[in-house]
N, C-alpha and C positions, 0 to 999 in steps of 0.2 A: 606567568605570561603564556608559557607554550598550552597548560590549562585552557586557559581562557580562549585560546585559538581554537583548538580545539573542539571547545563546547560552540562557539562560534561556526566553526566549520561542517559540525553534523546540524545544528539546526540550519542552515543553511541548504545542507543536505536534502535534506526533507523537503524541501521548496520544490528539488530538481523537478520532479512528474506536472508538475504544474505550468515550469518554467517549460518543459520540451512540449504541451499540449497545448503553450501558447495563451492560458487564462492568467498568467499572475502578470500586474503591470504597476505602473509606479516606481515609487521607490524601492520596494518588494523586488522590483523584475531586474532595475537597476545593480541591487548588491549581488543580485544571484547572478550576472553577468560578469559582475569585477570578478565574484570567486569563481568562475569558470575558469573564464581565462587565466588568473594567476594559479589556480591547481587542479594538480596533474589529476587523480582522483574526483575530483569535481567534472573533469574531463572523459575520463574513460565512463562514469556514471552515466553522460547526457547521452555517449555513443551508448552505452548498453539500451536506454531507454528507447533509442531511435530507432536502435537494432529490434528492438519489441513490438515497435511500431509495425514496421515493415514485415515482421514476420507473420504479426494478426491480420494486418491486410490481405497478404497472400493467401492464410487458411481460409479466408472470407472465399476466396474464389475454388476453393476445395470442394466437391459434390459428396461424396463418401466417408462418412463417419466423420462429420464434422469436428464433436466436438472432442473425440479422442485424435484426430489430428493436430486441432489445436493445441492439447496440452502438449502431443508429443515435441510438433515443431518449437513451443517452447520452451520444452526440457533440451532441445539442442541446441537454443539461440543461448542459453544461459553456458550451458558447457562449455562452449564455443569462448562463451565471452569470460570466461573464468579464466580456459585455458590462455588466452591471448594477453589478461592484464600481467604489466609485471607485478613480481613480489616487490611490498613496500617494506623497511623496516626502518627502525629507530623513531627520529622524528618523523618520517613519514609515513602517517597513521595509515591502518587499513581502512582508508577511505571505502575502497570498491567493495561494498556492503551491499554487493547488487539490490538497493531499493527495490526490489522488485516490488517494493511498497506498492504506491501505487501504479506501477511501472506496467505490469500486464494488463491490469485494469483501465490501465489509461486509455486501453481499445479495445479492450474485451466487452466492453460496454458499447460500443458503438454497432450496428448493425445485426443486435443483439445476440452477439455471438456468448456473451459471457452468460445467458439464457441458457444456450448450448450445453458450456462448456462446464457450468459449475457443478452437476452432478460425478463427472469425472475429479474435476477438483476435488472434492471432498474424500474421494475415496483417497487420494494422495495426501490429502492434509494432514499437517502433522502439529501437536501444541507447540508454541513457542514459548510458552512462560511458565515459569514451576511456582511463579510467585503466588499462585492460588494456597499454595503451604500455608498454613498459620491463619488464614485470611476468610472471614466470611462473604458470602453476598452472591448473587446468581452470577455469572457471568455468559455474555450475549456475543457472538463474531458477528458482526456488522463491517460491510462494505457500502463503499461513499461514490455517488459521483465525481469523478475524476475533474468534470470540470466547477466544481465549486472550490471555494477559496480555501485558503487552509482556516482563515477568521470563521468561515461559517461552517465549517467542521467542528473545531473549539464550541461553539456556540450551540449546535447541535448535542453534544457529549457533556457540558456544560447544564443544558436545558432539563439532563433528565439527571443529572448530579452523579456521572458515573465516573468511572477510573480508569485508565488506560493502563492492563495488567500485562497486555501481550501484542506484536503488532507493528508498524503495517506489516503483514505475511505475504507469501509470493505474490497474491493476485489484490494486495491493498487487503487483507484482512485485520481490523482491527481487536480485539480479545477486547470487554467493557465488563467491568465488574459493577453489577447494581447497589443500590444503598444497602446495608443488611435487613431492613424494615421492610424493603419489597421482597418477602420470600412465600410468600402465599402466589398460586398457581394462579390467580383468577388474576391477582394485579400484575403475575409478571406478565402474564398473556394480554394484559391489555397496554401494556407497557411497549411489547413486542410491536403490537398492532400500531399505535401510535407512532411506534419507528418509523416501520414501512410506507406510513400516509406521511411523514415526513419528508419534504423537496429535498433531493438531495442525498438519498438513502438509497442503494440500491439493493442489498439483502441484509437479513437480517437474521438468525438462527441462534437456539439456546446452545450454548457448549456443552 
């Protein structure tokens, strides 16, 4: 039972970025409200997310080194929000899994500051998945528009028959493992290309 809650509870999770940028509605929007309010972690998430928000609006109004500001104010809004959650234990999962999923991107994308910002990104980026061990196939970091659905994400990663190896990373970076048959340069690169002219993509690079 507590399982099941559980696996309940992180997919649910995953919704938040969506749910705080105001596009998920229905009955989508509806369950991600119940699990707000009944948990706690669900809770401290939506603050971290809003605390994101606010922070990327403010570096919008920064003149000076744009986009190494913005990474830094948000290497303090994360800290900030680390140091302030309490520790969970036992049954109470470590929810506060700072999403930064799509949590940075959910503004860094707006007034094209994540243009800016993602050269600096990259120098801080770090893998998140060692699952490439054992495993064939190119793998691509792809970032999404924060305001499409989480269906038409699926559908996207879905369309070019990929895998989800690593991911979302601080600023929504997803890690996508190609089929192993796409390993010739010519098809990944038209593979790549394809991404990008896809609605709903916002970068797209080989790992």
């Amino acid at each position: 039972m507590g399982s099941e809650m559980d696996i309940k509870g992180q997919e649910l999770n995953k919704l938040l970025p969506w749910y705080v940028n105001g596009t998920l509605a229905g009955e989508e929007r509806e369950r991600v409200e119940a699990y707000v309010e009944q948990d706690q972690g669900g809770q401290i998430e939506v603050a971290f997310l809003r605390s994101v928000q606010t922070a990327i609006r403010e570096q919008q109004d920064e003149v000076v080194s744009p986009a190494e500001v913005g990474w830094r104010r948000l290497q303090k809004t994360i800290a900030e929000q680390r140091h302030e959650a309490p520790l969970q234990t036992g049954k109470q999962r470590h929810w506060w899994r700072p999403t930064l999923a799509a949590a940075a991107l959910l503004l860094l994308v707006q007034g094209g500051v994540l243009v800016q910002i993602w050269p600096v990104y990259k120098q801080h980026y770090t893998v998140l998945s060692s699952s490439r061990q054992g495993a064939t196939g190119i793998v691509l970091q792809v970032s999404f528009d924060p305001a499409i659905s989480e269906e038409q994400l699926r559908g996207i990663i879905n369309n070019i028959e990929a895998q989800i190896v690593g991911g979302p990373g601080a600023l929504g970076i997803y890690r996508l493992r190609l089929p192993a048959e796409i390993k010739q340069t010519a098809a990944i690169n038209r593979l790549i290309r394809r991404l990008r002219d896809t609605p709903g993509v916002t970068t797209v690079e080989q790992d």
